[in-house]
C-alpha positions in Angstrom: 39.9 -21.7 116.9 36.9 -20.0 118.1 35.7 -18.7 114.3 35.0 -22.4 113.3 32.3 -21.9 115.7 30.8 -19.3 113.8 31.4 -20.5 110.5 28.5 -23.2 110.4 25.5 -20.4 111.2 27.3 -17.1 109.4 29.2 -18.5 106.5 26.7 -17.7 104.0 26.2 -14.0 105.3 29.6 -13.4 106.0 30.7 -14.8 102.2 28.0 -12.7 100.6 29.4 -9.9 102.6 32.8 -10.2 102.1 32.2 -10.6 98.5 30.4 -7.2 98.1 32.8 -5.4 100.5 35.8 -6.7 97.5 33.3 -5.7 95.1 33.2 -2.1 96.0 37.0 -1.6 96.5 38.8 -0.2 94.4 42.6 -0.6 93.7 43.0 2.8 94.2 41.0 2.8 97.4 43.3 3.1 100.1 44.1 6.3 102.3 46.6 8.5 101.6 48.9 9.7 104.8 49.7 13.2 104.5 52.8 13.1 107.4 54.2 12.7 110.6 51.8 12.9 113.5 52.3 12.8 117.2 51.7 9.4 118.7 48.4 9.1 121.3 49.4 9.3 124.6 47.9 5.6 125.8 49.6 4.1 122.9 53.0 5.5 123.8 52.0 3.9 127.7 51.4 0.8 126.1 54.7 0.4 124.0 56.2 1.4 127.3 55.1 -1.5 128.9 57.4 -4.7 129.0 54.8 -7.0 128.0 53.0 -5.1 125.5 56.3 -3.2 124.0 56.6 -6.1 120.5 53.4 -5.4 119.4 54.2 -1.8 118.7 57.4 -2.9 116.6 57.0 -2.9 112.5 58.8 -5.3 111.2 59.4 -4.3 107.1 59.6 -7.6 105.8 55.9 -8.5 106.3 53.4 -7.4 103.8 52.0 -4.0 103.7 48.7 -5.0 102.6 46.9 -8.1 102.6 45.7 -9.9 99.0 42.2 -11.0 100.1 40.9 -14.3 99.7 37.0 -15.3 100.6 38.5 -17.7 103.0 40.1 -14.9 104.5 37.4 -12.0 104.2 35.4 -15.0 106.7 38.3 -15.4 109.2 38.0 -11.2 109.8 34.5 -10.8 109.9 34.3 -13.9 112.3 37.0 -11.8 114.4 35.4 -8.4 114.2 31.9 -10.0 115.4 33.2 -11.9 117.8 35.5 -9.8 120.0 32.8 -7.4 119.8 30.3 -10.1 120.9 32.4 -11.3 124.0 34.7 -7.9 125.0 32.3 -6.5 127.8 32.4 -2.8 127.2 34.2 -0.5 129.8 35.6 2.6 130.3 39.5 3.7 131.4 37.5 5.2 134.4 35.4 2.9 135.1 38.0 0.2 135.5 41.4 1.7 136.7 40.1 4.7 137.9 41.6 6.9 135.4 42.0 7.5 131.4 43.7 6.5 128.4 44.7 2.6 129.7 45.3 0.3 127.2 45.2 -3.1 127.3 44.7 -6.5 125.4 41.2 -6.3 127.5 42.2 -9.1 130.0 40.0 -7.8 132.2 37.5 -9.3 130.1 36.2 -5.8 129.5 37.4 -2.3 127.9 36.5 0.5 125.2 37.6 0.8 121.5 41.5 0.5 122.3 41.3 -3.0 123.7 38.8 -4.3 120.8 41.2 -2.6 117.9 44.0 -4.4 119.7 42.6 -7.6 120.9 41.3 -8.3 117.0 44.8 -7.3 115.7 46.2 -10.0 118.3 43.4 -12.7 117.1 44.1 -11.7 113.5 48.1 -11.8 113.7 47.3 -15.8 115.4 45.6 -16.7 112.1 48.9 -15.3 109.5 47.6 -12.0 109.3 50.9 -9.5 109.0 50.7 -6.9 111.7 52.1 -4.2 109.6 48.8 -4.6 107.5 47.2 -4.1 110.8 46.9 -0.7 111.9 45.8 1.2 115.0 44.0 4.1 113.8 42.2 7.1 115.5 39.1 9.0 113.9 36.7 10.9 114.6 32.8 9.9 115.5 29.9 11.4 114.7 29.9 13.4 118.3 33.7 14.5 117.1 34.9 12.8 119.6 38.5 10.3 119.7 37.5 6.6 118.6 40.3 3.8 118.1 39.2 1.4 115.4 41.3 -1.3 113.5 42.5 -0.7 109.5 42.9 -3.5 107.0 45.1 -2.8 104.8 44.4 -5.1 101.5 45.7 -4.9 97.7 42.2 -3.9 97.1 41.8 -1.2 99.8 41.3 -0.5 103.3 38.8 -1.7 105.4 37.8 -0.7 109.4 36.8 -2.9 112.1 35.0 -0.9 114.7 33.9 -2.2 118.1 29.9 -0.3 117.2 29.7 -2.0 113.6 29.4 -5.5 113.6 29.9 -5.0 109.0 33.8 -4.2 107.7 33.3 -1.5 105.6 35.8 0.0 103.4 37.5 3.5 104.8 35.0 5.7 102.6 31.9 4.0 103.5 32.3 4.6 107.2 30.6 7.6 109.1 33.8 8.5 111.0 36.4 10.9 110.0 39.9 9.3 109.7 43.0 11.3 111.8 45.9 9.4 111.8 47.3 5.8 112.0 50.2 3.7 112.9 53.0 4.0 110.8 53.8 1.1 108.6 57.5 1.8 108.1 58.7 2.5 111.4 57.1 3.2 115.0 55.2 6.4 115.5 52.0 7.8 113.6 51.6 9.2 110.3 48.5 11.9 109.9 45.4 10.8 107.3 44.0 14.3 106.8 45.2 18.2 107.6 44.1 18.8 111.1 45.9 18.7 114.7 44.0 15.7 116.7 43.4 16.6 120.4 44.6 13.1 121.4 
């Protein structure tokens, strides 16, 4: 698997990293939903689709969260830096002519919805439970819509985002968190009290 390749020149780094990043967690350090929320419209396209519909299932006898080990803290950093290494980015626009597509980026190329999804799918290949795998839709810095990736681990949650190469734990990172896929049945669950525009 492609994060052998990286393990001989980022090993070190990504250890050391990994090893702060379960340093600053705390068990307590995970986000607390606050309710039902209405599912993003591209999602809901996606699960509509045939050959994308499974991946949107929850299946309740997988792990919630994962108990984090260094070997795996260096399987999803390898991930994280690598789909966001090769995924050419891409807008909805710019490639189907119109917005909120999502895809596994076969295209080669996509925004933030196809590098949350496309490291979920490379992180599920290597015995990651999906349900500890989230979808989840913040806010950036411009207040604008941003899909990233959530971690959910005994220790806390982590983001993977597709403009920070580092997996940083939910507190740490500049965005403000919205809502997220459910992990007890399909649909979305709200992180804070506010209406998203998505």
């Amino acid at each position: 698997m492609f994060y052998r390749f990286w393990a001989p020149l980022l090993g070190a780094i990504l250890m050391a990293c990994a090893s702060q990043a379960m340093a600053h967690s705390a068990p307590m350090a995970q986000v607390n939903p606050q309710g039902d929320h209405r599912s993003p419209r591209g999602w809901v396209a996606f699960c509509a689709q045939p050959e994308y519909a499974a991946l949107c299932k929850v299946n309740t006898a997988e792990p919630a969260a994962v108990a984090m080990t260094p070997a795996k803290w260096l399987q999803v950093w390898g991930i994280n830096r690598w789909v966001n290494a090769t995924l050419r980015p891409g807008t909805d626009l710019e490639q189907w002519g119109f917005a909120e597509v999502w895809t596994l980026g076969e295209t080669g190329a996509g925004d933030c919805e196809e590098y949350a999804l496309l490291k979920r799918q490379h992180l599920v290949a290597l015995g990651f439970p999906a349900r500890a795998l989230r979808l989840t839709l913040v806010l950036d810095e411009a207040q604008q819509g941003h899909l990233v990736l959530m971690l959910r681990t005994t220790a806390g949650d982590f983001i993977l985002d597709n403009v920070d190469e580092r997996v940083l734990p939910w507190h740490q990172v500049r965005h403000v968190l919205v809502k997220r896929e459910r992990q007890d049945q399909v649909g979305w669950i709200a992180l804070r009290d506010t209406a998203a525009s998505n």
